[in-house]
C-alpha positions in Angstrom: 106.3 22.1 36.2 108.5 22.2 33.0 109.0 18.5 31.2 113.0 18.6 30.3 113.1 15.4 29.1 111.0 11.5 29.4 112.7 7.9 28.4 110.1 5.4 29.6 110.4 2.0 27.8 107.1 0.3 26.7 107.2 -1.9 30.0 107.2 1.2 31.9 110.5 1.6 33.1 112.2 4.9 32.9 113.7 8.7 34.0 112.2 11.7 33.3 113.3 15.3 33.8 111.5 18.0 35.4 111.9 21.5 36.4 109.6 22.9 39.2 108.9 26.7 38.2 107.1 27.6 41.2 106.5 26.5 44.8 103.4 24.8 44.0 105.3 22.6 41.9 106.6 21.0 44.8 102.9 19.5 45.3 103.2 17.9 42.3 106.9 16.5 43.3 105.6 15.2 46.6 102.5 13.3 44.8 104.8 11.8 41.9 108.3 11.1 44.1 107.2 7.3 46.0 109.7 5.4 48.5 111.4 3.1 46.7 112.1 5.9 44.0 115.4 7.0 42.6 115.8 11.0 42.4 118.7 12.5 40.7 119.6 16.1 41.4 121.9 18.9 42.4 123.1 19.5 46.3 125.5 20.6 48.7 127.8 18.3 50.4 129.6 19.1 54.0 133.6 17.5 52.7 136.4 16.9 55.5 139.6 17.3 54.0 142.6 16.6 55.9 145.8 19.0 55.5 149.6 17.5 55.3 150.0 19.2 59.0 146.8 17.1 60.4 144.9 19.1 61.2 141.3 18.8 59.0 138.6 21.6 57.7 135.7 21.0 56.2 133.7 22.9 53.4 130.7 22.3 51.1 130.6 21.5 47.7 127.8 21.6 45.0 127.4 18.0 43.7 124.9 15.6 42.2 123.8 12.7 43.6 121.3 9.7 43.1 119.3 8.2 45.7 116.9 5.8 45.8 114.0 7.3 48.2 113.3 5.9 51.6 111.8 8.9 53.1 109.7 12.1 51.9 109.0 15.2 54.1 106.9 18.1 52.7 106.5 20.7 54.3 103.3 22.6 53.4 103.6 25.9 54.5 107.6 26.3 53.0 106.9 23.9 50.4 110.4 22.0 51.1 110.0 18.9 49.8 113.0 17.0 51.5 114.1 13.4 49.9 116.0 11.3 52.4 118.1 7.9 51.1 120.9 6.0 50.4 122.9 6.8 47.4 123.2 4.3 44.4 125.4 6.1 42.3 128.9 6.9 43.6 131.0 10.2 43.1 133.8 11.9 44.4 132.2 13.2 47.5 129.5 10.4 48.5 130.5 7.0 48.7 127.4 4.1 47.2 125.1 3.9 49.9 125.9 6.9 52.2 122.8 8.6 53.2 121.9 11.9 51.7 118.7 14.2 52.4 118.3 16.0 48.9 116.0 19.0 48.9 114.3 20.3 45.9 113.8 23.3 45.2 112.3 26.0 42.4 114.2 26.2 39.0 116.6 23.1 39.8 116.4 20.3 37.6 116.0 16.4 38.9 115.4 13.3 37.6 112.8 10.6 38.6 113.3 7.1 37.8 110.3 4.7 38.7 110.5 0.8 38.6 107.0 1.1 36.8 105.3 4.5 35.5 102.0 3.5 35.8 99.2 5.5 34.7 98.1 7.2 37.7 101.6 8.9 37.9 101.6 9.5 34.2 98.2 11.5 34.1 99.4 13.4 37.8 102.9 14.5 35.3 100.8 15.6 32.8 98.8 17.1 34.9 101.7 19.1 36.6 103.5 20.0 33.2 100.6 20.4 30.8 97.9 22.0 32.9 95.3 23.6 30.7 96.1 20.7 27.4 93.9 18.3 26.5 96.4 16.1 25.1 98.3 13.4 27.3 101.7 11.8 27.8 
């Protein structure tokens, strides 16, 4: 897993950035990512449009949305790691608190934001994004 980016205040508050670079990354994801969570990243939306006639279509859109975690299915043998919750930050396609399933996948960035990193999830990180280094977090 590749570190983009960590902003964790000294109470422990804070987002960081991560890139999985292979499917067993997504073990790491699943043992870092707890409900209650907030999980920024990239997705496709299904969008009804409505035309002047009436008539309506729908399509999907790439977006980005923010939810705060209240489910987590991993599949072990696909290694989908699905992320099901309400979102807390509202765009042009989901509305604040429509529920979203966000999927993560290889070589897509997301952001994690934790109430509290504590240091059981800081030495799993650095576990996952500094493998073989003796130096920590």
């Amino acid at each position: 897993m590749k570190l983009i980016d960590i902003a964790i205040n000294k109470r422990g508050q804070g987002t960081v950035f991560l890139i999985p670079e292979e499917s067993d990354d997504m073990r790491h994801a699943y043992n870092l990512i707890a409900k209650g969570d907030c999980i920024r990243g990239p997705t496709k939306r299904k969008v009804q449009k409505e035309t002047a006639t009436g008539s309506s279509f729908s399509n999907r859109v790439r977006t980005t949305v923010t939810i705060r975690v209240e489910s987590i299915d991993f599949d072990t043998q696909t290694r989908i790691l699905g992320l099901r919750g309400s979102n807390i930050v509202q765009n042009r396609y989901v509305k604040m608190g429509a529920y979203h399933t966000l999927y993560l996948e290889v070589k897509r960035i997301f952001g994690l934001r934790k109430r509290k990193w504590d240091t059981f999830h800081l030495d799993l990180m650095d576990v996952a994004c500094f493998p073989t280094s003796p130096n920590k977090l």
